[in-house]
N, C-alpha and C positions, 0 to 999 in steps of 0.2 A: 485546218482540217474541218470539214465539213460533219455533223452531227446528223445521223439517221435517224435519231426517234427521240421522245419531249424523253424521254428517261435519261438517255444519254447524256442531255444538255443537264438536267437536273443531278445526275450524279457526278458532272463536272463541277458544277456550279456548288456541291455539300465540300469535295475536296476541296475549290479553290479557297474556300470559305474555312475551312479548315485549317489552311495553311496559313491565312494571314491573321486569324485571333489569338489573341494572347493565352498564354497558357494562366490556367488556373491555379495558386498555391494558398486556396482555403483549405488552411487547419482547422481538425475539429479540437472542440475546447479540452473535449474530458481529460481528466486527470490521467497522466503519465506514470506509467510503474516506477518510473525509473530516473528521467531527468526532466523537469518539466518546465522548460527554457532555461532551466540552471546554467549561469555561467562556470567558469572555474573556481574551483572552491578551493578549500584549504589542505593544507599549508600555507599555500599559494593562497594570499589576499583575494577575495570574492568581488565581485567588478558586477553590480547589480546593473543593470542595463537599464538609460532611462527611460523612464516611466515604466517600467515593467516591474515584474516580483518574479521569483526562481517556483513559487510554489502555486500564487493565485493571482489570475489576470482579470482584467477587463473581460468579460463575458462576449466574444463580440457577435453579432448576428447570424443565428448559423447560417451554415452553407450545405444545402441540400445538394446530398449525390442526384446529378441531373438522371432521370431515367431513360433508358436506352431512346437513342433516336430510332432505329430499328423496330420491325414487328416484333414480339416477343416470340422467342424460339417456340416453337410446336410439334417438335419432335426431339427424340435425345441427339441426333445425329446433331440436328442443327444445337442445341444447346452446348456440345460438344465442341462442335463448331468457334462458335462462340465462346466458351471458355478458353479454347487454345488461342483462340487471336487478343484475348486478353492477357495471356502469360507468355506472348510474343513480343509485347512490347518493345519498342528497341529500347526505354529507358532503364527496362528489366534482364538485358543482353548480358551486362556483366556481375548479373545478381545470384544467389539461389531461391528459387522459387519450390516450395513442395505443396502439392493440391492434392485433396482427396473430397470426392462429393458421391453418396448415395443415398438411396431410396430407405425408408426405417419401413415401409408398405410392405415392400418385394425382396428389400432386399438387393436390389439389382445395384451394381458400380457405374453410376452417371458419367464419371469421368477423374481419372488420378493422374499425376505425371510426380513424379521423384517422391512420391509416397512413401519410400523404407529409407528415406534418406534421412540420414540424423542432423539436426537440425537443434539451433538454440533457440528453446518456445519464449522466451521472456515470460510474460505472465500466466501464458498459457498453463504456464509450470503448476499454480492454483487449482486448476483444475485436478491435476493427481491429487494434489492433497486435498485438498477440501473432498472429495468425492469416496477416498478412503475415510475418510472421518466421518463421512454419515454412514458410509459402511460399516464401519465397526464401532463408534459412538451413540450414533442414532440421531436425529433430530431432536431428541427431549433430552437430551446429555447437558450437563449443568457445572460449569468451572466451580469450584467452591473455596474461597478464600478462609482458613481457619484462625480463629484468635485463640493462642494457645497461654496457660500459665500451670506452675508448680499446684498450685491448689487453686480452688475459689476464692473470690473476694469475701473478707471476715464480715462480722456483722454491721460495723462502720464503713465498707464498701472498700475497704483495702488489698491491696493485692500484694502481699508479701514474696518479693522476687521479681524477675522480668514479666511483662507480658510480651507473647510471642505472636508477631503477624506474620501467618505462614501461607505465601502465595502458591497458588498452582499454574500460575499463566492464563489468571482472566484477562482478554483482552477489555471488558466491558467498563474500567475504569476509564473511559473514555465519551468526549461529551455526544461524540456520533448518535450513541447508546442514553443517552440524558438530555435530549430534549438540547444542545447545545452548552449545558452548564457543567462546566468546570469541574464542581466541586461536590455535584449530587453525589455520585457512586459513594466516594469517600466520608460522606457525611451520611451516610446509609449504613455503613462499618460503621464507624463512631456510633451513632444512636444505636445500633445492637448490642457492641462493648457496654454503655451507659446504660441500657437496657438491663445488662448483668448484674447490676449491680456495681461496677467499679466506679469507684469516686478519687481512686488514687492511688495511683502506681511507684512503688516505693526502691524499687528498680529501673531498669530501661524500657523504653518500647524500642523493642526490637525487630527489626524488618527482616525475614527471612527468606531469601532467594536462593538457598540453595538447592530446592524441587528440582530442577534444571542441572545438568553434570554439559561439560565444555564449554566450548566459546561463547561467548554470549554477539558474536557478528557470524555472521554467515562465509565458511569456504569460498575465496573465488568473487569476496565483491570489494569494489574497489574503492583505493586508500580516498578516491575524491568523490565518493559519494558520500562518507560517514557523517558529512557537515548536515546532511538533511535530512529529512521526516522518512524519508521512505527507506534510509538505511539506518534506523532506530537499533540501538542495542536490544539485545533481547533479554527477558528477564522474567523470574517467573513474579516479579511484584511489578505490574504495570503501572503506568500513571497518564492519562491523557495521549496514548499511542507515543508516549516514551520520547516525548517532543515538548516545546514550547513553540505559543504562537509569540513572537516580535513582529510588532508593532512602530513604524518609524513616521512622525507626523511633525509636520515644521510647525517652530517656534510664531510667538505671537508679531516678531518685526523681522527684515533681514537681517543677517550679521547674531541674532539668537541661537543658542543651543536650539537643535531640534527636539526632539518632544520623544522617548523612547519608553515605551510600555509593552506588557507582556499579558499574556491568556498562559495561565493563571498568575493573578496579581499575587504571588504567594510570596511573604514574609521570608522563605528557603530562598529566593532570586532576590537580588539584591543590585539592583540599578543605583552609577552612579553617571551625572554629568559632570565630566571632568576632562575636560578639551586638551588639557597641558600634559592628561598623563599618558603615556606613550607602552607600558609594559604592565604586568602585572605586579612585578616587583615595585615599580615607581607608585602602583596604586595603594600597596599596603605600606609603603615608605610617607606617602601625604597622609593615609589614616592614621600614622603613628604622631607625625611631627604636627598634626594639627588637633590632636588629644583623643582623638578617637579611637575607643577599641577596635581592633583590625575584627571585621563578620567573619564569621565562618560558616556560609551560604551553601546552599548546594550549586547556585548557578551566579556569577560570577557575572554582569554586565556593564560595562565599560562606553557610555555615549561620548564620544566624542566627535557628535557632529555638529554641521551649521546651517542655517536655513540664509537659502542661499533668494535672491529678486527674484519677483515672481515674471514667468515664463523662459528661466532658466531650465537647464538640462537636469534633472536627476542622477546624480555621481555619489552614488553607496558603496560602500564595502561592509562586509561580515565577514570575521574570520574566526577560528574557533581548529584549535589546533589536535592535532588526535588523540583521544582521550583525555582531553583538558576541560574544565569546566568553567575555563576562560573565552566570553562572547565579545570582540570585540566590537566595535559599530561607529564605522568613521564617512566622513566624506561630507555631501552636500546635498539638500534637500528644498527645492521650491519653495517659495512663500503660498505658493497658489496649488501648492502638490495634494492630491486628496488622499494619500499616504499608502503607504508602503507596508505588506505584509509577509512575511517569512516564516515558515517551519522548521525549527531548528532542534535537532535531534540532542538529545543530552544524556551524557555522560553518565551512569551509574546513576540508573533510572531510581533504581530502588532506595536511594535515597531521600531523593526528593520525594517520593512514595510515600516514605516515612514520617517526614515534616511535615508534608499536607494533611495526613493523617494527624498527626501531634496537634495540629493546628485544630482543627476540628473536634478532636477532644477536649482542650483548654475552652474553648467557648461552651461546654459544655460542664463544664467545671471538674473536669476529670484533670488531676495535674498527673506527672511523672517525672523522677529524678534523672533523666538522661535520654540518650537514644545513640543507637551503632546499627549495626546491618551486618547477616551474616551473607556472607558466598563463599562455599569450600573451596572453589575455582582459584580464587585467589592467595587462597593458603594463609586466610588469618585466622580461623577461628574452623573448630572441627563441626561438621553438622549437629546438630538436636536431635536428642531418641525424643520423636514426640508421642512415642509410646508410653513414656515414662510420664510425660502432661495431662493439664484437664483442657479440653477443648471447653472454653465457656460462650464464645460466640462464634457467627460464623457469617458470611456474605457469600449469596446465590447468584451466578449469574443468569442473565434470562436464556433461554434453550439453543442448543446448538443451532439448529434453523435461522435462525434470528443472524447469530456470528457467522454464521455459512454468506447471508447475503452481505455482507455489511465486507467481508472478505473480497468474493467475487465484481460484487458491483461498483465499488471505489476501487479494485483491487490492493487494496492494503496489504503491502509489504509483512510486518508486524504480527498482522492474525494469522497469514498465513506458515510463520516462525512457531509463531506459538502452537499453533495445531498440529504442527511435525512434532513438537515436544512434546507435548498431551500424551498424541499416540506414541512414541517412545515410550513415555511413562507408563501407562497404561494398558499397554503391553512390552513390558522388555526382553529385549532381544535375552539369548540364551548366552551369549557373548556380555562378559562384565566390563570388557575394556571400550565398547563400545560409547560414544556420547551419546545422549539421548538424543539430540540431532538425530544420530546415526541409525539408534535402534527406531528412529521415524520412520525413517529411508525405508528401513526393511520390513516396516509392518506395509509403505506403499507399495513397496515391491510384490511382497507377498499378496497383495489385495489384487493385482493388476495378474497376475495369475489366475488366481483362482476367476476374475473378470473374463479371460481367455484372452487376454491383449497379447499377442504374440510378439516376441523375441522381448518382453519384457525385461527380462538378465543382462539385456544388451544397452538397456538404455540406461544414461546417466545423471544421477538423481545427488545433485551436492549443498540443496536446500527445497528449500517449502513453497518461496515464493516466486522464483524465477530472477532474482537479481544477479544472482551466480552464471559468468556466460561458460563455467562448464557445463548447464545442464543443458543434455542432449535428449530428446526425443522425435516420433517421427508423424510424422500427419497419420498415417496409416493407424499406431496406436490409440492416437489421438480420435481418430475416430470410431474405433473399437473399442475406449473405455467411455467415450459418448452416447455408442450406440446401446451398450450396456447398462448405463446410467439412465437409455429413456425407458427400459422395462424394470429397473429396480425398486424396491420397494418402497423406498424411500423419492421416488422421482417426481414427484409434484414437490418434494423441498427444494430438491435437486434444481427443477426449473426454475423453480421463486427464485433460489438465489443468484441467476445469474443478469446480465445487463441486457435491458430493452431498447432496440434500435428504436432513438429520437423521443426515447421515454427517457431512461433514469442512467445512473452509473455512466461506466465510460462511452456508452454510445448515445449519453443523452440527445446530443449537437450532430449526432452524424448518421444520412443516410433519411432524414427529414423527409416529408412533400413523397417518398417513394414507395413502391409497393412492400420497400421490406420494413419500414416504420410500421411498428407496435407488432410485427411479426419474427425479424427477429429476436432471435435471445443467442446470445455469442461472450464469449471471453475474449477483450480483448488481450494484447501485448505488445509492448513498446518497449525496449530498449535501443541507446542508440544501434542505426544502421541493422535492427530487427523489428520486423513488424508480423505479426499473427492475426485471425479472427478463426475462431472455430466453436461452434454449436449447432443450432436448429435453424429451421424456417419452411414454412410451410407455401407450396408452389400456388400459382395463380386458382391452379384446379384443385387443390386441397390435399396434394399428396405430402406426406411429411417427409423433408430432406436433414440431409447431416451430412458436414463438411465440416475441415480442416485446410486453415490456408497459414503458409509459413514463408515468409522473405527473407532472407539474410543476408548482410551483406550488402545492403542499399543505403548510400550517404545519407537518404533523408527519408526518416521511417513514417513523415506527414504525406509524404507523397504516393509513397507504394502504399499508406489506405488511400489514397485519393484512385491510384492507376491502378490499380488492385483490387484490392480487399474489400473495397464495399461496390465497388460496379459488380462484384462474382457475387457478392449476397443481394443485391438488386437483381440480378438478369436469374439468378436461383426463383426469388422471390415473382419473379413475372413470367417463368414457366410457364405455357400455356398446356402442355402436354402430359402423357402418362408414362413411367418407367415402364 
């Protein structure tokens, strides 16, 4: 066929060129709400994939969303244009896609398609919550951890009775919040306790988590995630985001034990290398038959690996069975391996709470005759009138503002539990039978009313963070409790805390080199076969936009941001035109 004019030839020549390049499957790096190359976990033995980690990878070069080959749209028509031929995709044929994009100027609807359709936001789900909590918390709102006992410490600095450590659900025991070290927060209690005066606790220190009434896992997430950091119990005594880091590094020759250590090296965890022993039971049957007192640790880790010739495969396993405080750690690790990291969530946080705590007092020369941990939940011990107590010390944590970004922008599973439970707290429901979970629900509920988010009643709200795939909301919402968030009072916090495209958080790595780097700020969400991005971005011409974009249903939720979710905030972001 013959070609009438140079455009013709040129626009054959973009297609043909089109058709024969390899498609693209750069992921971005940022951290996953939900699975973050995690293979199969437990019960079922963990099969760590070589050279990789379930929680922290090789950082690898980002990969900038390429910017439209295209003029940048200059009218809405054409922008409209454009947004539909993006959510045409044939990869996205057998998907749900829901889009919402407008104007915060005018006001005006840029462009929506299945807007009121209910939809699983994955992370997006933070957003409700965190957004009610500056609402009715405030940004200068302060967790406050209380050290409770019967009386004062006597004149010899004695403390006649228990002392009581009674959490509220600071998340800020964690090293996010301390410069990276372990052990600050906790040693910040302790020197306030010692500060009081105690020199000696002639009772128990007792850890008390029962602030918090229900489950301590969230409705609705599942049995094969509990193995990892992001499906953390919840608890109102935190410890390090209610996790341990493992650490797997090969031994000094082949055919050695591998080399197995932990963040925090804490005395409570208790590593052994012990290649022969195969069960928990077989491991406190060798501590007895070879004279040792059997530990009674809070965390339980069992190395039985081997460092295998270097430029071999990487073959790990971790298992860790549901609610056991049994870590096991077996398989093979390179001589040449530069090692292996994992986040592993653990069992009745609030104990370990307690020992770190214990720990830190003893170097301070504060002893104590014992330690236990109260939870009503579990039906051993009746809660504390701590009315009846003296509050002698106490740990602040730093202002809600602070937890708001630290939530959003890693998206942290954990703060965002714990801040459903605050506001249950904090305000409780009229209903007794409710769990504090639940009286959360209804303070988010009630916030998103008074917000004007429409059919609010309708949406379903069965946790804090979005790991729950029954939560259902709708782009439409979504951009209604967005839009209302840029005029609230609180909304310069509001912004802070959320993620900067190819700056920080989840959208550090993505969207690079393009007009919507350092201009978006978005939430993302990732769970499998769901992907979301919904916040800000300001157009070529300075007008300020606000969208919501939701996928469900797509095998591979790396892809739908690649064909999705960030070319719609790039072609937003290169707007040339006026609503």
């Amino acid at each position: 066929m013959k070609l009438k004019s140079s455009t013709s030839r040129l626009l054959c020549l973009l297609l043909l060129c089109s058709l024969l390049a390899p498609a693209s499957h750069a992921q971005a790096s940022g951290q996953r709400e939900r699975r973050v190359a995690a293979p199969a976990q437990t019960p079922a033995p963990v099969v760590v994939a070589p050279q990789t980690t379930p929680t922290q990878q090789p950082t690898p070069t980002p990969q900038a969303t390429p910017t439209p080959s295209a003029p940048a749209p200059r009218t809405v028509e054409e922008l409209r244009a454009r947004l539909q031929a993006l959510m045409d995709e044939p990869q996205l044929a057998s998907s749900f896609v829901a889009a919402k994009v407008a104007s915060l100027d005018t006001g005006r609807v840029l462009f929506e398609a299945n807007a009121g359709k209910l939809m699983m936001p994955a992370s997006n789900m933070k957003l409700y919550t965190v957004a009610a909590a500056l609402d009715r918390l405030g940004p200068n709102f302060r967790f406050v951890t209380s050290v409770y006992a019967a009386q004062k410490p006597d004149a010899n600095g004695a403390v006649h009775g228990d002392l009581v450590i009674y959490g509220r659900g600071d998340p800020t025991y964690a090293t996010r919040f301390n410069g990276g070290d372990y052990y600050k927060a906790i040693d910040d209690l302790a020197a306030n306790i010692a500060a009081a005066g105690v020199k000696r606790i002639e009772g128990n220190l007792v850890g008390d988590e029962s602030y918090f009434t229900g489950p301590e896992l969230g409705p609705g997430w599942e049995w094969d995630d509990l193995q990892w950091y992001y499906a953390a119990p919840v608890s109102a005594l935190t410890i390090n985001d209610n996790a341990i880091d493992l650490f797997v590094k090969p031994g000094a020759k082949a055919g050695a034990p591998g080399v197995v250590t932990t963040g925090p090296a804490s005395s409570a965890i208790d590593i052994r290398t012990l290649p022969q022993i195969k069960s928990p039971a077989d491991y406190f049957s060798f501590e007895v038959q070879a004279g040792h007192r059997p530990p009674r640790p809070d965390v339980h880790i069992a190395n039985r690996t081997l460092t295998a010739p270097a430029g071999s495969k990487r073959e790990l396993k971790i298992e860790r069975a549901l609610n056991d405080n049994w870590i096991e750690v077996t398989g093979t690790i390179p001589l040449d391996d530069q090692g292996y990291t994992g986040d592993i969530a653990v069992p009745r946080p609030a104990d370990l709470s307690t020992s770190m705590l214990r720990e830190a007092l003893n170097k301070r020369g504060v002893t104590c005759a014992g330690q236990r941990t109260i939870d009503v939940d579990v039906g051993a011990t009746a809660p504390l009138d701590i009315s009846k107590l003296v509050e002698i010390a106490r740990r602040e944590s730093p202002p809600f503002s602070e937890v708001a970004a630290q939530t959003l922008k890693p998206s942290q599973n954990l703060y965002a539990e714990l801040i459903l439970r605050t506001l249950g707290k904090q305000f409780p429901a009229s209903d007794p039978k409710l769990t504090t979970a639940e009286a959360g629900s209804a303070v988010v509920r009630a916030f998103l009313r008074e917000a004007g988010v429409a059919n609010a009643d309708h949406l379903s709200f069965f946790d804090g963070s979005g790991l729950a795939r029954s939560d259902l909301v709708t782009a439409e919402a979504t951009l209604q409790l967005l839009t209302y968030m840029n005029r609230h009072r609180y909304a310069q916090a509001w912004r802070d805390a959320l993620p900067i495209a190819g700056v920080d958080g989840t959208l550090r790595s993505r969207m690079k080199n393009t007009p919507a780097a350092g201009n978006v700020r978005a939430k993302t969400g990732t769970l499998n076969n769901v992907a979301s991005l919904s916040g800000y971005v300001t157009s070529a011409t300075g007008e300020r936009l606000v969208f919501s974009l939701m996928v469900n249903h797509y095998p591979d939720e790396s892809e739908a941001r690649r064909i999705f979710l960030d070319p719609v905030a790039v072609l937003l972001a290169s707007f040339a035109g006026h609503s």
